[in-house]
TIZA-549158 format. One record per atom (N, C-alpha, C): x, y, z. Coordinates in steps of 0.1 Angstrom, whole numbers, plus 5000, padded with zeros to 4 digits. Layout:
XYZ...
This chain:
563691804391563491864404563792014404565192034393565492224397563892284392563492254377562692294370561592344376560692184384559992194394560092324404561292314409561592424420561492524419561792544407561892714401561092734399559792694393558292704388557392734403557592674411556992644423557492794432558592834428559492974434558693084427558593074416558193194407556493184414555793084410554493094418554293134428555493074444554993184454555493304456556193344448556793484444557993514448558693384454559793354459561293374450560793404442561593424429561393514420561293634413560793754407561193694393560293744384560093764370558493844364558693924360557593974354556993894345557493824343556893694329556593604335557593494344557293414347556593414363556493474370555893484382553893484382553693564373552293494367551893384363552593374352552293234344552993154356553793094365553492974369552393024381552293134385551293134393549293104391549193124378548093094373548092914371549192804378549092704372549392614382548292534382547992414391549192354397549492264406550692174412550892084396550192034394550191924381550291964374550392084365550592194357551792204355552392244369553692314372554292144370554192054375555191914376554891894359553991904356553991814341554891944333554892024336555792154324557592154330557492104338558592034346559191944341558491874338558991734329558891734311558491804309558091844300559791874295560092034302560692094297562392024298562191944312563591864315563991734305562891724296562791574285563391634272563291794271563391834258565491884259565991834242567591924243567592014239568792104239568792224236569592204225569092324216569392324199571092414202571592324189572792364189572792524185573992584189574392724188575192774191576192884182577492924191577493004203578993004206578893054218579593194214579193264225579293404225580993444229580893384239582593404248582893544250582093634254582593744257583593704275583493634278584493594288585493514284586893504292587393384288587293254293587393124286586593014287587492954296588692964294590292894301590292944312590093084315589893124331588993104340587593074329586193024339586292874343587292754333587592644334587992614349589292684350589492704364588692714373588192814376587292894382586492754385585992724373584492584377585292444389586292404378587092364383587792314397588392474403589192444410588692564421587592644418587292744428588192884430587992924436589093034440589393034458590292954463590492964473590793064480591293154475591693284484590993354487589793334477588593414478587493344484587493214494586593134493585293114485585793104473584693084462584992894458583892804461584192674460584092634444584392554438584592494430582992494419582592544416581592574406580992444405581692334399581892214393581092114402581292124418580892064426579492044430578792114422577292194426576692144414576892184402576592254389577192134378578392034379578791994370579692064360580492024354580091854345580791764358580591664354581391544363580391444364580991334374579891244375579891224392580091274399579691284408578291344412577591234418576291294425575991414431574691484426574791624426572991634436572791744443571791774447570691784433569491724437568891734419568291894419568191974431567992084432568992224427569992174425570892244418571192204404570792364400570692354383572192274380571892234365572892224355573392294349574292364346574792464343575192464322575792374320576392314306575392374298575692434288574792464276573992604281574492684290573192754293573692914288573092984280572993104278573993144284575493224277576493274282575593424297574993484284574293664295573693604301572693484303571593434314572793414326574093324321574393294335575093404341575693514334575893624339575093754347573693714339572593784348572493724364572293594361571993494374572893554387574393544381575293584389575193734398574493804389575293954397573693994401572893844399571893914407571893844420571793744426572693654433573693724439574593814435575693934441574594014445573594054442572694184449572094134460571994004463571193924471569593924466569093984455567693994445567393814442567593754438567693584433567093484445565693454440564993364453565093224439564493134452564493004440564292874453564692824448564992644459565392714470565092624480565492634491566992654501567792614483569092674482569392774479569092874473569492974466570193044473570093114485570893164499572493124495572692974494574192924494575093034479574393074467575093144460575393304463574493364472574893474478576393484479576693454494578293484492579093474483579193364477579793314467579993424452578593454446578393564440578993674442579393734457579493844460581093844462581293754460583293704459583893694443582593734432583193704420583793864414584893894408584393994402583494014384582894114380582294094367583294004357584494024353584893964346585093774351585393744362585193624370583793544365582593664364581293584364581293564347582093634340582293624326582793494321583693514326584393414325584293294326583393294340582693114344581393104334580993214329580093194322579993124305580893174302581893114289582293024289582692954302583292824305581792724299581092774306579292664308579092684299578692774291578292814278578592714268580492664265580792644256580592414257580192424270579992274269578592244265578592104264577592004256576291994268574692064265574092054276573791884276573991834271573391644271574491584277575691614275576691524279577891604290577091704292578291784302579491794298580191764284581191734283581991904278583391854285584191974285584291994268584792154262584392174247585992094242585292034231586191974226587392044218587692164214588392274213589792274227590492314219591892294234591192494242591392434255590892554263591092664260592392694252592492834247591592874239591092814229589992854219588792974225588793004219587693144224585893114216586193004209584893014206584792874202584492784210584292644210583092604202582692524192581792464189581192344197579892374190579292254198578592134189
């Protein structure tokens, strides 16, 4: 469903990409759902993680939120866990340490269209600081995208295998 959504975003231009804003716009409803499924069937190839944030402080962060800053719980939205998740909210696990740091501070500019959610990461974004979005970034980065599972490395580790 995220997949779909995002494809469907970039087509009505509801979402910016110089690359992708054409190409799904040149492509049918059935196009866009079959590359949807497509792309949601395939795993992601093993690879280290970068960690220019720290992983132990984004843990938290996903975790446990930052209350003081009303920033909610990462984890709640996004995973890992097994609690039932909107299917419109990405998965986070496995994803490009810089992608999800880009995501973030653009989402802080209020620039970031997408699902009909996307609005809810505004504030939130705009409550992180750079090293915060680093840091939650590193966290995601260093988990299993198939199994959500926290890195098997004790949280201090700075560069978790996968």
């Amino acid at each position: 469903e995220y997949l779909l959504a995002a494809l469907n975003a970039y087509a009505r231009g509801d979402r910016h990409s110089g690359v992708m804003q054409p190409l799904a716009a040149g492509l049918s409803d059935s196009q866009r759902r079959a590359l949807a499924l497509h792309y949601a069937g395939r795993s992601m190839p093993a690879r280290q993680a970068v960690n220019r944030g720290d992983a132990a402080r984004g843990r938290q962060i996903a975790e446990r939120g930052i209350p003081a800053l009303r920033v909610p719980a990462c984890s709640a939205c996004h995973g890992p866990g097994d609690a039932p998740r909107n299917p419109y909210y990405p998965k986070l696990a496995g994803q490009y340490e810089d992608y999800l740091v880009l995501q973030l501070e653009v989402f802080k500019e209020q620039h970031r269209g997408g699902s009909r959610y996307h609005h809810l990461m505004h504030p939130v974004a705009a409550r992180l600081t750079p090293e915060m979005m680093r840091d939650v970034a590193a966290f995601y980065a260093a988990l299993s995208p198939v199994t959500e599972s926290r890195p098997s490395s004790s949280p201090e580790s700075t560069s978790p295998s996968r």
